[in-house]
N, C-alpha and C positions, 0 to 999 in steps of 0.2 A: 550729479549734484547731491549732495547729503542732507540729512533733513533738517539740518540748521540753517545751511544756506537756502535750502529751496523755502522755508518757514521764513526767511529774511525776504527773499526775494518776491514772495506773493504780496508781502508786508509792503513793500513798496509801489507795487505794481497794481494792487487793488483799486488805490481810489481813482486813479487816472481812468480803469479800463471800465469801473461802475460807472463814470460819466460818459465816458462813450457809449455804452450798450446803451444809457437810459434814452439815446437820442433816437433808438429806434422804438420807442415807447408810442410812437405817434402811430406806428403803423399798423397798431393792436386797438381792441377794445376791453372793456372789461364786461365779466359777462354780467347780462342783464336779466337773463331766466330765472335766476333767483332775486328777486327785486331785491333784497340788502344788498348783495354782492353788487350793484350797480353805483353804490357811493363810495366804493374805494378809489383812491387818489391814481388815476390813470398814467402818473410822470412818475410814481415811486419805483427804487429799485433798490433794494439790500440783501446784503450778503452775512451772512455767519460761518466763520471757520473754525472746528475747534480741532487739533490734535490728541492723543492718546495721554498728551503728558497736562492737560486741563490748557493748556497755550490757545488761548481766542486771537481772533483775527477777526474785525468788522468792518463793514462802509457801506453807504447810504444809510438805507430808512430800516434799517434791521431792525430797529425795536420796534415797527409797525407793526400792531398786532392784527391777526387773520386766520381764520377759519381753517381746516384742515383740510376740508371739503375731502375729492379722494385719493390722500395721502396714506388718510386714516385705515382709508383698506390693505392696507400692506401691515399693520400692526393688530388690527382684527383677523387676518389670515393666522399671523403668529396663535395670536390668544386660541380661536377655534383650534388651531391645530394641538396646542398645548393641551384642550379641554378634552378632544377626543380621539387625538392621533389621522394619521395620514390618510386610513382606510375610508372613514367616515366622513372626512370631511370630502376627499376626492370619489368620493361618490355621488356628491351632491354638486361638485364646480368640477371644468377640463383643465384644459394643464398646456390649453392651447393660445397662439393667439388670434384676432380677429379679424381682424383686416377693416373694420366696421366702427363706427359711431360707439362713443362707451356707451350710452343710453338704445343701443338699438335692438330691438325684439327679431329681426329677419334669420339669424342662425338658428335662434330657438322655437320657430317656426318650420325650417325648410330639414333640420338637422337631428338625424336619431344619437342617442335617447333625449333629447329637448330638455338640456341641463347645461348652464350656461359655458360657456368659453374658457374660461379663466376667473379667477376671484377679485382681478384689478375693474373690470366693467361694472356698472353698475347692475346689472341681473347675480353676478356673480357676487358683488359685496352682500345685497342684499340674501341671497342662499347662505350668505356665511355667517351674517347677524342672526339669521334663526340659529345660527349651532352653539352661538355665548351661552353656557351655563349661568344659570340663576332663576327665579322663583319670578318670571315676570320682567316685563320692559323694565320699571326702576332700579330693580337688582341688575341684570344683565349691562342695563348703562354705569351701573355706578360701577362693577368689576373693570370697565371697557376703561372707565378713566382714572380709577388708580391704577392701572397697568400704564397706561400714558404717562400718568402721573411720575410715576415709580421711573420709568422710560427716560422721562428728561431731566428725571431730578428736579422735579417743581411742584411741590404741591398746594397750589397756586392753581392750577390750570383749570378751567372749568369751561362750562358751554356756553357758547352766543346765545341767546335768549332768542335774539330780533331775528339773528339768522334763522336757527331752530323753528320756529314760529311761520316761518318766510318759506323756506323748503318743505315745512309739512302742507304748509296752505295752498304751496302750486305745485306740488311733485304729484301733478297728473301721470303721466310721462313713469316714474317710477311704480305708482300705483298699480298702473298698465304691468308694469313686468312681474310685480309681487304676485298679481292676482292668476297671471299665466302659468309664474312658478309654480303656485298652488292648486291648479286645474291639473300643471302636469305628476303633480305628487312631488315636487322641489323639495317645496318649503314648508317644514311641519306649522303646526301651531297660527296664532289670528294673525292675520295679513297686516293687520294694524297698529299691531304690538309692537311683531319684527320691524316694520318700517317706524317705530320709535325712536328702536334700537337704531336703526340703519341712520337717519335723520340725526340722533344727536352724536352718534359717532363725527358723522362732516362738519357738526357744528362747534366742535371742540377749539376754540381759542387761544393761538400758539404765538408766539415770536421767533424770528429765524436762529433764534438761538436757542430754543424749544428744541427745534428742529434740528441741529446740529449735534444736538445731545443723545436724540432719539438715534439720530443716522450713527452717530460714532461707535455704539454697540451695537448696530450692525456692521461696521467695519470691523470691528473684533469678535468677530464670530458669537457674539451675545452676551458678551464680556463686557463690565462697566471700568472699564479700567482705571475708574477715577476712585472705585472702592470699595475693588476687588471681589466685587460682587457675580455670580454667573445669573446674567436674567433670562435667556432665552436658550433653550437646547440647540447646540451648531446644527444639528440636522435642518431644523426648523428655519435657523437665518439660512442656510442653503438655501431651501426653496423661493422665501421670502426676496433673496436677491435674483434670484435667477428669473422671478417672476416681472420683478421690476426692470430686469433689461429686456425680455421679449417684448413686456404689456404696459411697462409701466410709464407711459408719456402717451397713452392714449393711442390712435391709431399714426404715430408721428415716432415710432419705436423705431424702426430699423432704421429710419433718418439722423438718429441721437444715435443710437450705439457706432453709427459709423463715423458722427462729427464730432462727438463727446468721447463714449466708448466707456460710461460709467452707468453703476446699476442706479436709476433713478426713478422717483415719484411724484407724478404734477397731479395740482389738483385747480380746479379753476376760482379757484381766491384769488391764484397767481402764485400760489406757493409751489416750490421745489425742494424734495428731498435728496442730497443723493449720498455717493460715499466714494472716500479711495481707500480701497482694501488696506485692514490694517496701518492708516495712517490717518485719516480725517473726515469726521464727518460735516456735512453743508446742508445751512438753509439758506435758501432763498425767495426774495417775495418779487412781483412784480405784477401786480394787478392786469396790464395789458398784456391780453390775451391776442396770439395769431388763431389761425382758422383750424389748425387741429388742436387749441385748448388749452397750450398751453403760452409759459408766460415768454412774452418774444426778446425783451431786453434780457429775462434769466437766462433763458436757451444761449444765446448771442455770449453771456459772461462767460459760460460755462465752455462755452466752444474755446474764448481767447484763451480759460486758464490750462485745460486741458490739453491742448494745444500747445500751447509755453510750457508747461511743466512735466508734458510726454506723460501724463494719467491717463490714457487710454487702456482698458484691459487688452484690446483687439491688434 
């Protein structure tokens, strides 16, 4: 199929198959650990398609807006990495994946040298927020979102306030890992700071067409193909995508690469990043969360279109 007809054909087929996934909305919750995140609309489900030539495709609640929660560590990976190269930062995160809870301390306890797993977990984003350049939490957050910014082509985009506020007041749980990082020689600099940093990066404020913008230059190798701009070094979305198919759906990774078969990012808003190389990039929201975290109506769209349209890399 050619990418006019398969570009027609999704066109058709989307809003039917959004209402079907959304029926499995029931079988999910949305998460409640972070108290904001507990008033998102538990039936919503939307999708954003965009291609290389600016061609949008949407259906459902796509302009629902939502938190990046940890989406956003797959673009903080970029930025460290841009700040200091591959050496320093993979001295500080593994290059593995978990098998484990994103939030859980048990690798970095039982596992030499006690430096987290990967940079998708939460031990891991947080090591990689300490390596943002800049003169302090304010700077290092403001570089974090015009990078975003610049990313989806909105400069517009700013932080949840309520959220922010919401994950600093109960990210016991995180605090936990920050403080261990820094026992073990992790994470330079105040435990307090970095987890500023780390906290308003997930609280950044997108719509699935945020996110389709952000994912599309990663389907082009970092290329913004809408204006011909080069934002990200190929080497770097290398990593970045390879990341997101071992780690990037939480400990529910090898179950997606083999129903999906695309490099993707859930973060528990409900949002899903992902990409097909070189032709579109996707967001998707879906607040009901299954039991490894992520969203069960998006997971469910992602399988039908993948499926129908043969995007599996695998």
């Amino acid at each position: 199929m050619n990418a006019g007809h398969e570009f027609s054909a999704v066109r058709a087929a989307l809003p039917q198959w959004v209402e079907e996934s959304r029926k499995l909305t029931s079988r999910g919750n949305v998460a409640s650990y972070i108290p904001e995140l507990a008033k998102s609309p538990a039936s919503a489900l939307g999708i954003h398609l965009l291609n290389g030539q600016g061609e949008h495709l949407t259906a459902g609640e796509c302009g629902l807006p939502f938190t990046m929660q940890s989406i956003s560590k797959v673009f903080t990976l970029i930025l460290a990495l841009m700040d200091h190269g591959e050496a320093t930062v993979f001295s500080k995160v593994g290059k593995e994946p978990t098998g484990d809870d994103f939030n859980s301390m048990l690798k970095l306890e039982l596992v030499e040298p006690g430096i987290p797993f990967n940079p998708l977990i939460n031990a891991g984003a947080i090591a990689v927020s300490s390596l943002i350049k800049g003169d302090g939490p304010e700077e290092k957050s403001a570089r974090v979102l015009s990078f975003f910014r610049e990313l989806a082509a909105n400069d517009k985009l700013d932080y949840d306030e309520a959220v922010y506020r919401s994950e600093n007041e109960t990210g016991h749980m995180n605090r936990s890992l920050a403080y261990f990082l820094k026992e073990n020689e992790v994470l330079d600099g105040c435990v307090e700071e970095v987890l500023q940093v780390y906290f308003r990066h997930c609280s950044i404020r997108v719509t699935c067409g945020d996110l389709s913008r952000m994912a599309l230059v990663l389907a082009f190798d970092g290329q913004d193909t809408l204006t011909g701009k080069t934002l990200i070094p190929r080497r770097f979305v290398q990593i970045a995508k390879t990341f997101m198919t071992t780690c990037g759906m939480y400990n529910a990774s090898g179950e997606f690469a083999i129903s999906v078969g695309l490099p993707a990012k859930s973060g528990v808003s409900g949002g899903i990043l992902t990409l097909v190389p070189g032709r579109y990039g996707i967001g998707v929201i879906g607040p009901a969360l299954n039991r490894k975290g992520n969203s069960v109506a998006g997971v469910d769209l992602l399988e039908k279109l993948s499926g129908r349209f043969d995007w599996s890399l695998f």
